[in-house]
VEXDREN-2710 file (C-alpha; in Angstrom, 1 decimal):
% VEXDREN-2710
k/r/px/py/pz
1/UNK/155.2/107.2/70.5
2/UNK/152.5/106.0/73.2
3/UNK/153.2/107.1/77.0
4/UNK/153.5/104.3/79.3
5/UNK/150.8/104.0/81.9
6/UNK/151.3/104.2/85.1
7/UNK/151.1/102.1/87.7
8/UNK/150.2/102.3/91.6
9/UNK/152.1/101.1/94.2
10/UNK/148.9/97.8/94.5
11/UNK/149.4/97.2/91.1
12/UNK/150.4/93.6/91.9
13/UNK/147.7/93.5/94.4
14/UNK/145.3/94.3/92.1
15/UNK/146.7/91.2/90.1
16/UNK/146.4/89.2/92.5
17/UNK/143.1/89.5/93.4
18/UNK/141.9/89.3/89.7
19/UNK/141.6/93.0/89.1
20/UNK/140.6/93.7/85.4
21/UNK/143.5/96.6/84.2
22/UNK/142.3/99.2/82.4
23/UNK/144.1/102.8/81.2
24/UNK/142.5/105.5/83.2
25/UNK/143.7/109.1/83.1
26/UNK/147.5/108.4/82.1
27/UNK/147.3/105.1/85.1
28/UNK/146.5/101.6/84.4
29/UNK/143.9/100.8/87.4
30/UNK/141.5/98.1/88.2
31/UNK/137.6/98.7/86.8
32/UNK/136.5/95.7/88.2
33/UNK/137.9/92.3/90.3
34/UNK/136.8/89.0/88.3
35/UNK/134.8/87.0/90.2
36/UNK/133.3/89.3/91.9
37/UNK/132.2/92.0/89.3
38/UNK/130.9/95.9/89.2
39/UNK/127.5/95.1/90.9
40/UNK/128.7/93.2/93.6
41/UNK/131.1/95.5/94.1
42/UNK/128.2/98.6/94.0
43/UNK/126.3/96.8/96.2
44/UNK/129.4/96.4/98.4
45/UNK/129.7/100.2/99.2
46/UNK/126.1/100.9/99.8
47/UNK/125.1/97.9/102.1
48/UNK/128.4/96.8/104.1
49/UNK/131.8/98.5/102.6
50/UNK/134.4/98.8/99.7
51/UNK/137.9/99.8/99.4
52/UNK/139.0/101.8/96.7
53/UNK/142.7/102.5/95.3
54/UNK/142.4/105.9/94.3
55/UNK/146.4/106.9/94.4
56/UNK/145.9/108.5/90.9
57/UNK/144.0/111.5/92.3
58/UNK/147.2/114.3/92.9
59/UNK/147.7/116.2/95.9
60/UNK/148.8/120.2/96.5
61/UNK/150.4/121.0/99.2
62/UNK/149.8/125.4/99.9
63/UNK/152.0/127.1/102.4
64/UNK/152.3/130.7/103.4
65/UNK/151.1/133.9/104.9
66/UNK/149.0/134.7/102.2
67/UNK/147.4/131.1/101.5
68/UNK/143.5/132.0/102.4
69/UNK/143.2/135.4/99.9
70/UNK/145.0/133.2/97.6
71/UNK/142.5/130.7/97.7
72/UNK/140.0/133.0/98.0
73/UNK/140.8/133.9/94.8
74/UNK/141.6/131.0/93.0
75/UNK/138.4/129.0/93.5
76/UNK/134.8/129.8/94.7
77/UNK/133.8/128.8/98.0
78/UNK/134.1/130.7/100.7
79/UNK/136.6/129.3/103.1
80/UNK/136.8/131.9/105.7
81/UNK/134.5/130.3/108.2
82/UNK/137.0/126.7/107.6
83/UNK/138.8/125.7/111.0
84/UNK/142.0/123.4/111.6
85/UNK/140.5/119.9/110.0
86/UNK/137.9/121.2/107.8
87/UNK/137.3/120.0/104.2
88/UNK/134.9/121.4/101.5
89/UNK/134.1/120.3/97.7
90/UNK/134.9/123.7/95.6
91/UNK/135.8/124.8/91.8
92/UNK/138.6/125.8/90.1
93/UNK/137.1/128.4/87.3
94/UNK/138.5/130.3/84.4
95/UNK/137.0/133.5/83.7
96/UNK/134.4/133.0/81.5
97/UNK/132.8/130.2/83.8
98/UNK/134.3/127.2/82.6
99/UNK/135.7/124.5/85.1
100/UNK/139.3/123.9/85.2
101/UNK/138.6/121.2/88.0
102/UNK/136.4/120.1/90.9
103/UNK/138.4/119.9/94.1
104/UNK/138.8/119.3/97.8
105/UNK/140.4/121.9/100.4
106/UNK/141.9/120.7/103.5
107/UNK/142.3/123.0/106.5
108/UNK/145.5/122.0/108.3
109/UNK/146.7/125.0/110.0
110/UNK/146.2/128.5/108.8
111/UNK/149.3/128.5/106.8
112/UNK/149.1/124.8/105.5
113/UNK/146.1/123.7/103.5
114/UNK/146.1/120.9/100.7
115/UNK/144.3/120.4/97.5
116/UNK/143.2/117.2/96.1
117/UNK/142.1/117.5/92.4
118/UNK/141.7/114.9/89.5
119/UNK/144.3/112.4/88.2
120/UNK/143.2/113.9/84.7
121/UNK/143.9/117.4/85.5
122/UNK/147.0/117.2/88.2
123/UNK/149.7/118.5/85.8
124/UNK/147.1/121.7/84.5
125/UNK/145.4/122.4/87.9
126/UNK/149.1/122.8/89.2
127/UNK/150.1/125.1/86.2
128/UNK/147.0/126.9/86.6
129/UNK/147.7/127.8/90.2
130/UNK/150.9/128.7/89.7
131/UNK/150.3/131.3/87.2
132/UNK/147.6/132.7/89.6
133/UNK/149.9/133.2/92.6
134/UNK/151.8/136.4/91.5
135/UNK/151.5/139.0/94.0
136/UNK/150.8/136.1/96.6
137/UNK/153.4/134.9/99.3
138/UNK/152.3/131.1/99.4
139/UNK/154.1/128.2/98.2
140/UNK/152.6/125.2/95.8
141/UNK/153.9/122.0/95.7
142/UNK/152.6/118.7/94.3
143/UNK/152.9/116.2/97.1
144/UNK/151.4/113.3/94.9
145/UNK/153.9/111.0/94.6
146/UNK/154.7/111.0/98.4
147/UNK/151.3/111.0/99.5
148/UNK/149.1/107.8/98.7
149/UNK/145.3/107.5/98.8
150/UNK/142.7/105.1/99.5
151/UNK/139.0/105.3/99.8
152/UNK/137.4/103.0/102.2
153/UNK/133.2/103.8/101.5
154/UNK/130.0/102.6/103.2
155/UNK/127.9/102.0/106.4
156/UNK/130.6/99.2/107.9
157/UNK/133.6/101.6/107.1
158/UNK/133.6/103.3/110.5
159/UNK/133.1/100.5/112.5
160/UNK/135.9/98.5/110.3
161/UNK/138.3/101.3/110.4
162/UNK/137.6/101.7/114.1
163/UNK/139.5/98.1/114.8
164/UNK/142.6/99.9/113.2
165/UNK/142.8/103.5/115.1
166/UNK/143.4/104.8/118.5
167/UNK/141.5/107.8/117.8
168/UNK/137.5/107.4/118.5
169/UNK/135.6/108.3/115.1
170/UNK/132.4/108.9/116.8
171/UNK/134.2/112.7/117.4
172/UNK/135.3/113.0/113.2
173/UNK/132.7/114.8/112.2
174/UNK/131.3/114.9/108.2
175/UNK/134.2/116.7/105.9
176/UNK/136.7/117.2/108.7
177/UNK/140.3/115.2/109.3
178/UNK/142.2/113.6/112.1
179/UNK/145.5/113.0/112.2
180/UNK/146.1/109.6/113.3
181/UNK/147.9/106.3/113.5
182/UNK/146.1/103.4/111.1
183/UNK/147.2/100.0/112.0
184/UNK/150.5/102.2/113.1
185/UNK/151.1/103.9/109.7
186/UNK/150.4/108.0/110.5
187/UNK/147.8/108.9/108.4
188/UNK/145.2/111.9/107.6
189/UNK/141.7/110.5/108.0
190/UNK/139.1/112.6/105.8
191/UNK/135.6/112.2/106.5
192/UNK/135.5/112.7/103.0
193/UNK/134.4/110.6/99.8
194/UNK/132.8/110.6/96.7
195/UNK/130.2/107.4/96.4
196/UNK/127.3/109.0/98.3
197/UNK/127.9/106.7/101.5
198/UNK/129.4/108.5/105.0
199/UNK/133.0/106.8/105.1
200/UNK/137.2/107.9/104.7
201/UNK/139.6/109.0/102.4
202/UNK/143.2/107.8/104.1
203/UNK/146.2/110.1/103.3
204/UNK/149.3/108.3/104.7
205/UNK/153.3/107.6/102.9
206/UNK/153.3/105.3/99.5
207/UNK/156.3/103.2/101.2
208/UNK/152.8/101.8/103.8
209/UNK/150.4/100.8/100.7
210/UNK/150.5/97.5/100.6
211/UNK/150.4/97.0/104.3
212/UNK/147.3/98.6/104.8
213/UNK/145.0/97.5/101.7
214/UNK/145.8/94.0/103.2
215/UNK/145.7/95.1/106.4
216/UNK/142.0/97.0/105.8
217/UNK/140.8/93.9/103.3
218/UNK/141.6/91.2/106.0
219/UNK/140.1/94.0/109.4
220/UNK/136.8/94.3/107.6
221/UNK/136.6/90.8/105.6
222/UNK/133.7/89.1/107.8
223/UNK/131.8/92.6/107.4
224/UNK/131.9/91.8/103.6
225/UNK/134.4/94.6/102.3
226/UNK/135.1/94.1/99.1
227/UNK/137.6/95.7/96.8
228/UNK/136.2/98.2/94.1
229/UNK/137.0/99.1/91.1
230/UNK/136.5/102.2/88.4
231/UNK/133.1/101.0/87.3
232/UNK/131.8/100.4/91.0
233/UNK/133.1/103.8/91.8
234/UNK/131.2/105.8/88.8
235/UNK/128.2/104.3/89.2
236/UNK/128.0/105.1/92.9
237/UNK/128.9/108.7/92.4
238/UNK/126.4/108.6/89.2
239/UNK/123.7/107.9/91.1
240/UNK/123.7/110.6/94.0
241/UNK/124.0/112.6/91.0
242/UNK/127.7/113.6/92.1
243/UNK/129.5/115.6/88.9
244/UNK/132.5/113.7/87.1
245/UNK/135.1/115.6/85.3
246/UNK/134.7/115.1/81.7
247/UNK/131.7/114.2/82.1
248/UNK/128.7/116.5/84.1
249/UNK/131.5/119.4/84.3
250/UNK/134.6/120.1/81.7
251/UNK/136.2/123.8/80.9
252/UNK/132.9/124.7/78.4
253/UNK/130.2/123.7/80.9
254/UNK/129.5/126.3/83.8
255/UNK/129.1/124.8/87.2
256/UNK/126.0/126.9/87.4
257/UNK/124.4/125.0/84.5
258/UNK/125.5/122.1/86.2
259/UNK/123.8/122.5/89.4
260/UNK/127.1/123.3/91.5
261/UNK/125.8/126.4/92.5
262/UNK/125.3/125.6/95.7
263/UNK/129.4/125.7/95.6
264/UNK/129.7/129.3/94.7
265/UNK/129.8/132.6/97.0
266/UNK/129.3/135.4/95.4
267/UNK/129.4/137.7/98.6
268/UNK/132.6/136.4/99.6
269/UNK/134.0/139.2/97.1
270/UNK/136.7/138.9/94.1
271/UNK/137.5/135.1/92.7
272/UNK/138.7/133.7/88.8
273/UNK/134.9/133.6/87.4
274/UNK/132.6/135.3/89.5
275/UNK/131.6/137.9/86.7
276/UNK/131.0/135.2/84.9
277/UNK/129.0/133.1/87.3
278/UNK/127.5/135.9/88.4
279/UNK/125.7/136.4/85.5
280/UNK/124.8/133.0/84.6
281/UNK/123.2/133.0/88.1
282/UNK/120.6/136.4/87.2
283/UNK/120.3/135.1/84.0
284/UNK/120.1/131.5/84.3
285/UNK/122.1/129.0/82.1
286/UNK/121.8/128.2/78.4
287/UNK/121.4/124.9/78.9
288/UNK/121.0/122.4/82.4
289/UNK/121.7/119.1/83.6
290/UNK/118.8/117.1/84.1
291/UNK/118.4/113.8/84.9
292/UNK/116.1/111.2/83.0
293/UNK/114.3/108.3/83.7
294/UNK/113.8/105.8/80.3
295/UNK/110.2/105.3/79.2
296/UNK/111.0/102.8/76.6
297/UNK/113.5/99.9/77.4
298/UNK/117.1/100.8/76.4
299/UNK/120.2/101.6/78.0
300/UNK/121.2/105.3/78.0
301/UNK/125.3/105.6/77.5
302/UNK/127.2/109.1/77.6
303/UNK/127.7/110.9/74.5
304/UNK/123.9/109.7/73.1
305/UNK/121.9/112.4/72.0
306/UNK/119.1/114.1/73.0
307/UNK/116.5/115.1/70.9
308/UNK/113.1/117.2/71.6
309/UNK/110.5/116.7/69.0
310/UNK/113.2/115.6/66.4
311/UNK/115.6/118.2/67.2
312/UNK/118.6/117.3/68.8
313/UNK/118.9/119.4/71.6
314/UNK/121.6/117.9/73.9
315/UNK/124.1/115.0/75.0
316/UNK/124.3/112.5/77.5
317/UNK/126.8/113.0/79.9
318/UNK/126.3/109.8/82.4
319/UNK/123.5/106.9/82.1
320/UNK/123.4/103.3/83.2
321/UNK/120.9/100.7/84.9
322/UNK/121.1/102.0/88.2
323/UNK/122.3/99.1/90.4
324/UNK/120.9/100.4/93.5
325/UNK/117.3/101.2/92.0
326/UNK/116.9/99.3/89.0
327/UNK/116.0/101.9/86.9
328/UNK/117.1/103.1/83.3
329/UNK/118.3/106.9/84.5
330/UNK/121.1/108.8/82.9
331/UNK/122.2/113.1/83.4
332/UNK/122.0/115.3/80.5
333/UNK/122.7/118.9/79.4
334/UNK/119.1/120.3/77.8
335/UNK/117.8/123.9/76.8
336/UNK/116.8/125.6/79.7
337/UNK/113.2/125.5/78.4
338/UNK/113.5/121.8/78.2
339/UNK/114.9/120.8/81.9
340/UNK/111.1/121.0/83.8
341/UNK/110.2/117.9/85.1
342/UNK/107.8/115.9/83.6
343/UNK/109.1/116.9/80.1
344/UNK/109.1/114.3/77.2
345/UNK/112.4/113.9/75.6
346/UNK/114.2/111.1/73.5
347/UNK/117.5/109.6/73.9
348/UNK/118.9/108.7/70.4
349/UNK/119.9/104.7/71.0
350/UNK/121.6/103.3/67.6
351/UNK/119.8/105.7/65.6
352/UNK/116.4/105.5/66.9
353/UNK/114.6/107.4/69.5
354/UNK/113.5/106.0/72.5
355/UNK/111.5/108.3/74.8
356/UNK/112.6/109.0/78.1
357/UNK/111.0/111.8/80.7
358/UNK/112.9/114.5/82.8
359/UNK/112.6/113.4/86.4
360/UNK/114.1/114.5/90.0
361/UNK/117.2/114.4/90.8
362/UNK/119.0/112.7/93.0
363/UNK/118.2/109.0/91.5
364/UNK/120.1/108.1/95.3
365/UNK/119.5/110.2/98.4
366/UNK/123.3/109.7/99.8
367/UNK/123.4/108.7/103.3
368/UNK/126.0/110.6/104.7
369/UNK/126.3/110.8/108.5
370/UNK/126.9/114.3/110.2
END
């Protein structure tokens, strides 16, 4: 029996303004709005704005005495030096290494933080955290369905959000939250995002959805905000080089292979993984993400192989015509011996090899604003 799909509170928005439906992670969400189209839409975010429906990312909600050592342990930043407000990117990891999610941790109060992970994994981050909070006095609970989510991205997104709130933004600083009233609605404003520009991530009650997409789409209209969809929003992440799950990082990839590392503390003391970690990090990984730069014309897709002097070696995990650059780049997982720069690889396209060169990463330098 197939599981119904399911469906955001904009669903009829996206309708109406031509949104392409698509299944994505158990929802059925826009990947791109006819008429206007994935580029236009790319371009969007990094030149003037975008506004993104992301309501199928879930939401914890952790309470209790003990909520810091708990997710101390659970995950492997360090969050000690985190005030009231603060956000930070982090891991969920199993013991061995593997990923069981990329997240985000909000600070509220010292007893109230949340968690926002991936529409993918809600139901198994939640199950996960559970059955590591034994011997803990905190509480869990899955806000998602209450809470509703929307991404507005880009260099006109403060000044377009600005029209909306009492609050000044000038004083939000880069991965911190406010607490304020958008266009009325009460709302958590995260300095937060994923595309690689500085702009929000809006927090506020389902029942207000509809009021403010239209309400955002119509203040930020003559600054050319456009509504985005699931294509727009992986290739802006993809080219900053920012890690998707499933993709760049999945329960048998290690985040230290991945070039996450800069995620983990190791001094902080005990967490799920850090044995694990820690001696991937003396080590060094089996195998890397890379990212690669086509020599011969062709179109790198995920799951094409990469070969090394006709041994396949490794898989694509992301690759595209970057819309921002114009260039034929795409990530990878190598040997370690085969992730210098410079080196000569081939990218397995319909059977054939097309050669390709390991280059720098990012292919975007993301312009986030401190």
């Amino acid at each position: 029996m197939v599981k119904a799909l399911k469906r955001t509170a904009l669903y009829d928005e996206h309708l109406e303004l031509h949104g392409r439906m698509v299944p994505f992670s158990g929802w059925e969400l826009p990947v791109q709005y006819d008429g206007i189209g994935p580029i236009k839409e790319h371009e969007a975010v990094r030149t003037n704005a975008g506004l993104f429906d992301i309501d199928h990312m879930g939401q914890f909600e952790v309470r209790g005495t003990d909520v810091l050592p708990f997710l101390q342990f659970v995950q492997v930043a360090d969050l000690r030096s985190l005030q009231d407000s603060d956000a930070r990117y982090s891991l969920l990891c199993y013991a061995d290494g593997g990923v069981v999610d990329d997240i985000f941790i909000y600070r509220f109060e010292s007893d109230r933080w949340w968690i926002v992970v991936n529409a993918t994994n809600r139901r198994k981050d939640l199950a996960w955290l559970e059955a590591h909070a034994s011997g803990f006095d905190v509480q869990i609970e899955d806000i998602s369905d209450r809470v509703y989510m929307l991404a507005l991205q880009g260099p006109k997104a403060q000044e377009i959000l600005q029209r909306l709130v009492d609050t000044d933004l000038d004083e939000l600083a880069f991965h911190t939250s406010i607490s304020a009233q958008v266009a009325g609605i009460p709302t958590v404003i995260g300095a937060t995002g994923y595309t690689g520009e500085y702009g929000y991530e809006l927090f506020f009650p389902e029942s207000s959805a509809v009021f403010l997409w239209r309400t955002l789409l119509e203040a930020g209209k003559a600054d050319g905000l456009l509504p985005c969809g699931l294509a727009a929003r992986d290739s802006l992440r993809f080219e900053p080089c920012l890690a998707l799950y499933g993709h760049e990082i999945d329960q048998d990839i290690d985040p230290v292979g991945a070039r996450l590392g800069w995620a983990i503390s190791f001094d902080k003391g005990g967490f799920i993984g850090r044995d694990a970690l820690l001696k991937l990090k003396l080590e060094g990984p089996p195998k890397k993400l890379v990212g690669f730069e086509m020599v011969d014309r062709a179109v790198p897709r995920a799951g094409y192989q990469v070969a090394v002097d006709g041994t396949v070696v490794g898989q694509v995990t992301t690759g595209m015509k970057s819309p921002t650059t114009g260039r034929f780049v795409g990530l990878a997982y190598v040997p370690a011996e085969s992730s210098r720069l410079n080196t000569e690889i081939d990218i397995i396209v319909r059977d054939k090899p097309k050669r390709a060169v390991v280059v720098r990463r990012p292919f975007y330098l993301a312009a986030y604003r401190r």
